[in-house]
Structures are given as structure tokens and as C-alpha cells.
C-alpha positions as CSV (number, residue, x, y, z in Angstrom):
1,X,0.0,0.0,0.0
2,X,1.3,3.5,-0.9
3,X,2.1,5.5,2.1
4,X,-0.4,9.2,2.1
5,X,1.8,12.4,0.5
6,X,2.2,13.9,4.0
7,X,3.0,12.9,7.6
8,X,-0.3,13.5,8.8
9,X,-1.3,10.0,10.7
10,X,-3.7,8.0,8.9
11,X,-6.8,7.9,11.5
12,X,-6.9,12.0,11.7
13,X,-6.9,12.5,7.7
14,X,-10.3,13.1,5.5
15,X,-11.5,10.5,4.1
16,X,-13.8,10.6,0.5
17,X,-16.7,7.9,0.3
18,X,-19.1,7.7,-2.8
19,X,-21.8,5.2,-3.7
20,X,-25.2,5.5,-6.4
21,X,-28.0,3.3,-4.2
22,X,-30.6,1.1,-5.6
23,X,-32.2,4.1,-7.1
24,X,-29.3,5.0,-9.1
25,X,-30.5,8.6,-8.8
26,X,-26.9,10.1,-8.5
27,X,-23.7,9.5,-6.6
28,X,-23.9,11.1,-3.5
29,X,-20.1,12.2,-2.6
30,X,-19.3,12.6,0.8
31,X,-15.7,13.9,2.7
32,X,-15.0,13.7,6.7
33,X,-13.0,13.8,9.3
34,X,-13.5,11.0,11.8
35,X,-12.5,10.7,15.6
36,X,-12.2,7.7,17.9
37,X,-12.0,8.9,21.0
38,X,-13.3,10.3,23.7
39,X,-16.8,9.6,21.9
40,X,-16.4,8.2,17.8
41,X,-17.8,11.0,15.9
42,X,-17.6,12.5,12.5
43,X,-16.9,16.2,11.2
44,X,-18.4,16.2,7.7
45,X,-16.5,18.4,5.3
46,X,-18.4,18.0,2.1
47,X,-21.2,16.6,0.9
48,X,-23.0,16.8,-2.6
49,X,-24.8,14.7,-5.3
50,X,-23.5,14.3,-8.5
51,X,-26.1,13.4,-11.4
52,X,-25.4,10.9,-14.2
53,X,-24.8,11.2,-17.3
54,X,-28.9,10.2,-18.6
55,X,-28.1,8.2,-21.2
56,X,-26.2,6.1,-19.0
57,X,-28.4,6.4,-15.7
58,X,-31.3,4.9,-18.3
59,X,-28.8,2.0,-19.2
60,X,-28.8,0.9,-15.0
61,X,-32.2,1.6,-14.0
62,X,-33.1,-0.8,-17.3
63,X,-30.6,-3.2,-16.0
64,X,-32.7,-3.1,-12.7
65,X,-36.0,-3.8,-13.6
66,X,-35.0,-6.8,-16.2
67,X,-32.5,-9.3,-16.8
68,X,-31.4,-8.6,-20.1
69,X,-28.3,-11.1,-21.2
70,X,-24.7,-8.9,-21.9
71,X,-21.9,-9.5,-23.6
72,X,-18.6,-10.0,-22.2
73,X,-17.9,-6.7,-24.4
74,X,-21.2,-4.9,-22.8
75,X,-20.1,-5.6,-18.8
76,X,-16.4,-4.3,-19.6
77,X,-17.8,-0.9,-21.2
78,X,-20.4,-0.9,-18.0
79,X,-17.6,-1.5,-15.6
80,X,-15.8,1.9,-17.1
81,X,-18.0,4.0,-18.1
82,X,-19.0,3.7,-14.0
83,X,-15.9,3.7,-12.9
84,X,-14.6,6.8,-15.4
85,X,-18.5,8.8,-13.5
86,X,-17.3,7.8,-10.3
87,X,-13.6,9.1,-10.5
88,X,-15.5,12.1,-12.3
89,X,-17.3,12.5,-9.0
90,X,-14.7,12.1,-6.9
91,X,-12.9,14.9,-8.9
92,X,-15.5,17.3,-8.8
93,X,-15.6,17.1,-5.5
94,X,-12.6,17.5,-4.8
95,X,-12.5,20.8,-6.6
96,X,-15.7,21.6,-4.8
97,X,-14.7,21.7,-2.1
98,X,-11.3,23.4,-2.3
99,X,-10.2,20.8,-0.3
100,X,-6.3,19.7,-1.3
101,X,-6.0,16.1,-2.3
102,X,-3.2,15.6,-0.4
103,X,-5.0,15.8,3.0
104,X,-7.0,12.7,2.0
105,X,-6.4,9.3,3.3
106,X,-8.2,7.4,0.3
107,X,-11.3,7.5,-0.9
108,X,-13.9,4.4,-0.4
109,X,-16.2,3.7,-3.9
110,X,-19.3,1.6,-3.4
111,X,-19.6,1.1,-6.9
112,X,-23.3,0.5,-8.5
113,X,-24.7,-2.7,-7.5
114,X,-25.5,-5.1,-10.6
115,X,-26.6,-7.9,-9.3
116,X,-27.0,-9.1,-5.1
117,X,-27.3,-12.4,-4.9
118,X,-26.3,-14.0,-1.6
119,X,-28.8,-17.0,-1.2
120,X,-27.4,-17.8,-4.8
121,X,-29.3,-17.3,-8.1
122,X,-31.2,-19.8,-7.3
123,X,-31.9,-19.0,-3.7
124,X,-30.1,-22.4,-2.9
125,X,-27.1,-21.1,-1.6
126,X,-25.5,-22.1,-4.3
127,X,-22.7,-19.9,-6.2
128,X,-23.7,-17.1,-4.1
129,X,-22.4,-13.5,-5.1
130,X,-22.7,-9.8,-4.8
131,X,-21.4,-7.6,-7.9
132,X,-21.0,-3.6,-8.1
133,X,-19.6,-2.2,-11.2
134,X,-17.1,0.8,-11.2
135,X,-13.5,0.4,-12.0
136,X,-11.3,1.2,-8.9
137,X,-8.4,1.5,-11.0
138,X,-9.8,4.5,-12.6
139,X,-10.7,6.3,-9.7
140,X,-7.2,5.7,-8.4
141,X,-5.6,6.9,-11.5
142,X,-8.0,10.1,-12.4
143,X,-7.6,11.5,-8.6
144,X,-3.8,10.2,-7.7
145,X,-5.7,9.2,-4.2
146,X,-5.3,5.5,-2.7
147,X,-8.8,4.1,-3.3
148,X,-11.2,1.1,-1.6
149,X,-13.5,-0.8,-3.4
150,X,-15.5,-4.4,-3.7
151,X,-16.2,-3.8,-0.5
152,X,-19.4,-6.5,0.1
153,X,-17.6,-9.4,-1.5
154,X,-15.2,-10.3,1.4
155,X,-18.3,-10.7,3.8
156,X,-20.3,-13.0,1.2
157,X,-16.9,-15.2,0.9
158,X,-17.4,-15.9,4.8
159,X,-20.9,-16.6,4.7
160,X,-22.8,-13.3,4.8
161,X,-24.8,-11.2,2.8
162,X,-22.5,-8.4,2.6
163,X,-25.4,-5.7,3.6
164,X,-26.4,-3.8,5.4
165,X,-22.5,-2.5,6.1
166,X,-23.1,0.6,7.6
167,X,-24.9,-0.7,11.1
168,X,-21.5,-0.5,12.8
169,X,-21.6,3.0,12.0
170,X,-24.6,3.5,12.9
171,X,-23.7,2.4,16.8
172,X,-21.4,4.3,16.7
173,X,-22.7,7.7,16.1
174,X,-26.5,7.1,16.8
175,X,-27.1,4.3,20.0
176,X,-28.0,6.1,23.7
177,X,-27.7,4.0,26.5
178,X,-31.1,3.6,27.9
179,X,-33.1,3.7,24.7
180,X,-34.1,0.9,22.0
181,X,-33.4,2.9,18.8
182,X,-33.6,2.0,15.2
183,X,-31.6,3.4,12.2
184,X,-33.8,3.5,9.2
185,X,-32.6,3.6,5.6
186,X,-35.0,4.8,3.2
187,X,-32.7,4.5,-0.2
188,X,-34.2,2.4,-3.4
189,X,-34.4,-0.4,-0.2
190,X,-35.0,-0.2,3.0
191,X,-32.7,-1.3,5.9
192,X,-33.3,-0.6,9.6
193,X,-30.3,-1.0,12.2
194,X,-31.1,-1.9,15.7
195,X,-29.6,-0.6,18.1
196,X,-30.3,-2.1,21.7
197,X,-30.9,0.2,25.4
198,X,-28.6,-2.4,27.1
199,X,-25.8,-2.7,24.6
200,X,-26.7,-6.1,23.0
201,X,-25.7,-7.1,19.9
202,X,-26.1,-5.1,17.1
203,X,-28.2,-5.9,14.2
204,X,-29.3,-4.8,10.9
205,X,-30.7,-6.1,7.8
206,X,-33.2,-4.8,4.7
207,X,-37.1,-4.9,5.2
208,X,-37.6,-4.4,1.9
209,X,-38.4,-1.9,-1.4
210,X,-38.5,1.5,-0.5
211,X,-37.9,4.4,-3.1
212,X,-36.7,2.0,-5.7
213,X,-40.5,1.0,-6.9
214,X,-42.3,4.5,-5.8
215,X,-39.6,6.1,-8.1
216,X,-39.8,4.0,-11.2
217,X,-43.4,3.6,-11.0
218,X,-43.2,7.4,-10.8
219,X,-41.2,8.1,-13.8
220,X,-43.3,5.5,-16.2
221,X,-46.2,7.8,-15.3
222,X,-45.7,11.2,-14.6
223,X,-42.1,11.4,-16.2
224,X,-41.0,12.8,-13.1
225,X,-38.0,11.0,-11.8
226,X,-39.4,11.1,-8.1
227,X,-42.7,11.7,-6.6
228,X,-42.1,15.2,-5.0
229,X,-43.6,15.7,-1.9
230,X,-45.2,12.6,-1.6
231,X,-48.3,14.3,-4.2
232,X,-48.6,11.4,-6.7
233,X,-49.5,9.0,-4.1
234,X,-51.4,11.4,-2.0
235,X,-53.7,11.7,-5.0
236,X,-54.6,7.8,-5.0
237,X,-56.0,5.8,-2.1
238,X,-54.6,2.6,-0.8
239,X,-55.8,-0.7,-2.5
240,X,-56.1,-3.0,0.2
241,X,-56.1,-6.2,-2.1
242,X,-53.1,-4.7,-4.2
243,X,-51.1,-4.9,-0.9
244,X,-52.2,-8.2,0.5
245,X,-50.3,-9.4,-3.1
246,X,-47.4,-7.3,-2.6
247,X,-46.9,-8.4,0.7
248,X,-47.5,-12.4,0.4
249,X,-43.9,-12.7,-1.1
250,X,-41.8,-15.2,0.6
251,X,-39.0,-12.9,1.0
252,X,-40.3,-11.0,3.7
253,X,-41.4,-13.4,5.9
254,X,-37.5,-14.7,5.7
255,X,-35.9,-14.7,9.9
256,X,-32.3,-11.9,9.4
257,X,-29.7,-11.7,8.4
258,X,-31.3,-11.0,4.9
259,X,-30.7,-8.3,1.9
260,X,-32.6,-7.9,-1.5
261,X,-32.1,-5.4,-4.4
262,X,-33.7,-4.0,-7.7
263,X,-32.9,-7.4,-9.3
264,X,-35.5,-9.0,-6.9
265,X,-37.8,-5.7,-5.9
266,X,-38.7,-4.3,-9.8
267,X,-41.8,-3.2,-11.7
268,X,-42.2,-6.8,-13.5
269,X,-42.6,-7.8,-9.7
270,X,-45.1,-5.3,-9.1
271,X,-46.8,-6.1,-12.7
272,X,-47.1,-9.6,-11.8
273,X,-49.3,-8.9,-8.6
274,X,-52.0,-5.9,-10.8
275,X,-55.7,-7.6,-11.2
276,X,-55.5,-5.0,-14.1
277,X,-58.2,-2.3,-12.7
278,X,-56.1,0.0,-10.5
279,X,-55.0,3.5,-11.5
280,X,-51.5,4.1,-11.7
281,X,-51.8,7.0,-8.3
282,X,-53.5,4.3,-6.5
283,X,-50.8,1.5,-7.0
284,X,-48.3,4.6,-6.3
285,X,-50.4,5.0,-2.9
286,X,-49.7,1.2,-1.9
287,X,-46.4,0.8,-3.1
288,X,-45.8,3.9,-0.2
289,X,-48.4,1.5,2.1
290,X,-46.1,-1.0,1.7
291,X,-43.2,-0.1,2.3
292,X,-44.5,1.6,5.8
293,X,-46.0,-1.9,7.1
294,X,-42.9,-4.0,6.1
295,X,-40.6,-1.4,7.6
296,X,-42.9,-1.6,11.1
297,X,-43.6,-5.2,10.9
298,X,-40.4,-5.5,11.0
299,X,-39.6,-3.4,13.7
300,X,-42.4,-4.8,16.0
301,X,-41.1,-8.3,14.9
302,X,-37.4,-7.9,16.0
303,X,-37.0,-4.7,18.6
304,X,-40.4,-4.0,20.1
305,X,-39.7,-1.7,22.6
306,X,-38.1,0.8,19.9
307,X,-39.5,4.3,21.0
308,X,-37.3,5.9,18.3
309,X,-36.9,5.6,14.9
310,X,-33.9,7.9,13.1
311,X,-34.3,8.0,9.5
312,X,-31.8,9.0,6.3
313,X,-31.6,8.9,2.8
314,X,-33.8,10.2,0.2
315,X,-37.1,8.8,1.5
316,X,-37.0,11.4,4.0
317,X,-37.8,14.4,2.0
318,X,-41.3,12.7,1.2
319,X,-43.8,13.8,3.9
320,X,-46.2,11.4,2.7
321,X,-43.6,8.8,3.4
322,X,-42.8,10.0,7.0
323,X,-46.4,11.0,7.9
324,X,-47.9,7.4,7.0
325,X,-44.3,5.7,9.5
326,X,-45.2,8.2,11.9
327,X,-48.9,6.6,11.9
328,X,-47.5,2.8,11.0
329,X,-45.3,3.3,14.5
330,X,-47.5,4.3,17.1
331,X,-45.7,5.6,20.3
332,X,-42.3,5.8,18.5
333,X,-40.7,8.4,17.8
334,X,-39.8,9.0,13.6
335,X,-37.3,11.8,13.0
336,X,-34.0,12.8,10.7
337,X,-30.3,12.0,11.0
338,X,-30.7,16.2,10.8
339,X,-32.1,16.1,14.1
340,X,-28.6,14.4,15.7
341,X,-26.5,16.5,13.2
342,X,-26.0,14.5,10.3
343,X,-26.8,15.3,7.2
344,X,-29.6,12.2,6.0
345,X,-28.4,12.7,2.3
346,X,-25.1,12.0,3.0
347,X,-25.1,8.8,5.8
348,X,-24.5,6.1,3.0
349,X,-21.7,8.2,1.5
350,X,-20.0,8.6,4.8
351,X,-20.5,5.6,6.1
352,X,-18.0,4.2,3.1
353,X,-15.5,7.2,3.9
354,X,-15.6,5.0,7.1
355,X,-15.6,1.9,5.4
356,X,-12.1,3.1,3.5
357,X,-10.6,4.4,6.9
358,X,-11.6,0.6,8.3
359,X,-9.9,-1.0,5.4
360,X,-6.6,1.1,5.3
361,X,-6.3,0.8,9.2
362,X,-6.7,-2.6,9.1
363,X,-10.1,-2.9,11.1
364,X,-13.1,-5.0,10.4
365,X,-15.8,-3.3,8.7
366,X,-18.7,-6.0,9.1
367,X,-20.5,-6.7,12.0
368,X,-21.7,-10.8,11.8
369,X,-24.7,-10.1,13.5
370,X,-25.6,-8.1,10.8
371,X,-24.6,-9.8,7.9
372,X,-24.6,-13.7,9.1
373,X,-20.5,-13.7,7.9
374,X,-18.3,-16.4,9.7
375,X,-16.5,-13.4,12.0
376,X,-15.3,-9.9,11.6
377,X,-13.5,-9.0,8.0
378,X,-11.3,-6.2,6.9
379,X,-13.2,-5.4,3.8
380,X,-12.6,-4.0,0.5
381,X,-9.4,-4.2,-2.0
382,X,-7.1,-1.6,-2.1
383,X,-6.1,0.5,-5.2
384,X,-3.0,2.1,-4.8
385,X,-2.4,5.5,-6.6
């Protein structure tokens, strides 16, 4: 591993983490300082979202909703042409934020997820595997900065799912002695991170679709690439059959440790459970229902005496979303990241600036009782610049 241009020791420097979620709706860039002592905190120095270029961001979100076969030729032009938009990103922000590259410890690239398999494609456990796309190598050349990447595939080597990753995080920043908590994730998935009163074990795993299907079912009929403010599916009504469909899937009555993606939560899903008669705002309307009563079945199912619920990502900016948790999880408390001073755009991002720090430390970034995985891994493969 290279050594960092200046003597600065590696646990004080900032550290650059990027990743596009299940929604592929841009790569959200984040930089921070983090500190270990007396109390682990972070200082974020940056934090934006960078679009992608449309032509290609079509191109994924196609790639999520189908199984269309590539070519060998097709998955090596995918692999940089993500990996040339991340290093772009990383650039840009770089520049951004006048911060000098040398200060920088190495930046940590999620990649775009492909395909997330861990029960194997055959849900067997078979030949399992996890695959995001984004040359490291590129990132590592365009920016001159030691990068960390591939993170996920180390923990499905020892037997876990490789998600959710960023539960030891959340313990970190976000757990209060004397209070059951829950960290919820509302990206293209959902993931909720429990956090025990007592200081028990950690856990964390996905509850199911979140943005993902509100936002693609969204685009096919408004055009609009979200539903701002929650007003598409404010203006249908929830179809109580529609949901019973959607939620007898066998999936979400699976125990944890368990993950899922686009490849598994698409519109040819939601397609295959229409009687044919429902208006496109009132299957908008349940799609929302239904990803409130998974995310508090869930929590009833596995910490019941949660009396606060701490949200982030983009599902948070939709009131309809939070309003209908806030009714789905009586006596509980639902607020921001905002509200404990971190930015809910940018948790993901951060937590693989973490993830990088982890890896070039030498620490484990998996928690197995999160992921299932045989013990604690180092994750990730370095890319030296």
C-alpha cells in the first residue's frame, strides 16, 4: 500500500466515500473527518450529489428492472464507463470543495450494485455472489488518491450477505444508553439497524423496497424521476387487495440476516401482482403503504420496545412517506439524522468514507450479527495511486 503524501497519521486525515444506491438517482459524494476517541464521531466536510450522465443512468435503471443477457464486451464498457463517472465525482468534489488532495487518506467507492445475490441465483445457496460495477483502478488513476473498493464481497466469501454494512456505524454515532433505537434507511431499499438500550448485539438487515418502486413507477407515469412531496401518491388511495399481493412474497417473511435489491424488488414484480383495474396513483399509494407496514412489521417483529426511529436517505424528504411511519409506528418516535446532526443525504456516503478508513487501518468493517458472515472481516481491496 502506498504511504499518504504527507505525515499526517492515517486515523486523523479526511476521508472521500461515494456510492449510487438502488435508485441510481446520483452519486452522492461525501468527505469527513473522523475521531475515535473520547466519543467516535464525524466532522463532515463536504457533501454533494452528483447526477449521471442520462443516457447512461437509463442503461442501470433498465438493468434493474430486467435481466437482459450482456456480452462480455457490454459488462467491460459498463464496468468503465461507472468507474470513469465515479472518478468524475470524486474529482468534482474534490474541486468543490477546495479541499487539497493531499490531505485525503483514500477515498472508499461503493460502486453501483449489478446484481445481489447472496442465497445464490437460485436461492439455494449455491454460487452465491454480490457484484457492483465501477472500475477502482480508474478512480485511483484520475484522482492520484489511494482508493477502496469491492467492499461486500469479502463478507459473502465468509458466509454473509455483505449488507447492510453501515450498522457499525450506525452504533457508533446514533445508539443512547437507555433507549431501544432504530436506524432506518429509506434508499431504493429499505434497511433498519437496531440498536439495543442495554448494549446487545447489534443488528441490521433490509425490510424491503423503499424508493426503488415508488420512483420507477413514478417516472413511467408522470415522467417525473421522483414523486415530490409525496403528491402522486397522495392523490390515490390505498388498494387493500393490491397490498395483501405485494406483501404475500416469501421474502419478507424470511428470519435476518437477509438483503434484497432492484434485481428481486422491480416493476415486472409489481406487474405480476396488478388484477389489471387500479389506476396508476392508487398502486403509487400502496407501493408507499407497503413499504411503511414491512418497515414496522419488522420493527415490531425484531425490537419491540423501539421508542425511536432515526431516518436518512432520500425517502425522507417525502412527507407522505414519513407522515404514513409516523402513523404505522405508534408511540415511537420518527425523526431525521438532521435532528442528531448529520446530514440524511449523506449517511451512506459517509459511512463508506468509514468503510475506506476501516480498510486502510486494518479494522473490520462487518459486523456478523448483521450480515450472518463467519466473524469480523477487513473489507474492500485496495487501489493504490
Amino acid at each position: 500500500m502506498t504511504a499518504p503524501p504527507d505525515a499526517t497519521p492515517l486515523p486523523d486525515r479526511l476521508y472521500l466515500g461515494m456510492i449510487s444506491g438502488t435508485s441510481a438517482d446520483g452519486i452522492d459524494v461525501a468527505i469527513a473527518r473522523f475521531h475515535d476517541a473520547p466519543t467516535p464521531r464525524a466532522e463532515l466536510a463536504f457533501g454533494r450529489t452528483y447526477a449521471w450522465d442520462p443516457a447512461l443512468r437509463e442503461v442501470l435503471v433498465e438493468l434493474g428492472q430486467r435481466a437482459p443477457a450482456l456480452t462480455l464486451d457490454e459488462i467491460g464498457t459498463l464496468e468503465t464507463r461507472i468507474g470513469q463517472a465515479f472518478a468524475d465525482a470524486a474529482e468534482s468534489a474534490i474541486r468543490d470543495s477546495g479541499i487539497d488532495r493531499a490531505e485525503l487518506g483514500a477515498i472508499g467507492s461503493h460502486g453501483q450494485t449489478l446484481r445481489h445475490r447472496p442465497d445464490g441465483p437460485r436461492g439455494d445457496g449455491e454460487n452465491r455472489f454480490t457484484l457492483q460495477l465501477g472500475d477502482a483502478s480508474l478512480i485511483a488513476e484520475t484522482t492520484g488518491v489511494l482508493t477502496v473498493a469491492d467492499f461486500r464481497r469479502r463478507d459473502v466469501a465468509a458466509g454473509g450477505h455483505g449488507a447492510p454494512l453501515l450498522p457499525a456505524l450506525h452504533a457508533a454515532l446514533l445508539a443512547a444508553p437507555g433507549e431501544d433505537r432504530a436506524v432506518l434507511n429509506l434508499g431504493g431499499i429499505a434497511n433498519l439497524t437496531l440498536l439495543p438500550a442495554d448494549g446487545g448485539a447489534v443488528r441490521g438487515f433490509d425490510t424491503g423496497p423503499a424508493n426503488g418502486l415508488m420512483d420507477a413507477w413514478c417516472l413511467r407515469h408522470t415522467g417525473w424521476p421522483y414523486d415530490r412531496g409525496g403528491s402522486f401518491a397522495a392523490s390515490g388511495r390505498v388498494d387493500p387487495d393490491l397490498l395483501a399481493r405485494l406483501q404475500d412474497e416469501a421474502w419478507f417473511a424470511l428470519p435476518p440476516p437477509k438483503s434484497t435489491g432492484r434485481d428481486q424488488f422491480h416493476l415486472g414484480w409489481v406487474e405480476s401482482k396488478l388484477a389489471g383495474h387500479e389506476t396508476p396513483a392508487d398502486v403509487q399509494a400502496t407501493l408507499l403503504a407497503l413499504t411503511t407496514t414491512t418497515v414496522a412489521d419488522a420493527l415490531h417483529a425484531t425490537l419491540p420496545g423501539a421508542r425511536r426511529v432515526i431516518a436518512c436517505g432520500g425517502g425522507v424528504h417525502n412527507p407522505a412517506l414519513m407522515r404514513a411511519l409516523a402513523e404505522a409506528l405508534q408511540d415511537v418516535a420518527v425523526e431525521s439524522t438532521a435532528a442528531h446532526g448529520i446530514d440524511p443525504d449523506m449517511v451512506e456516503a459517509l459511512g463508506f468514507a468509514w468503510l475506506a478508513r476501516q480498510t486502510v487501518l486494518g479494522r473490520p468493517g462487518n459486523l456478523p450479527s448483521v450480515t450472518g458472515a463467519r466473524g469480523p472481516r477487513v473489507l474492500g481491496v485496495i487501489h493504490a495511486p
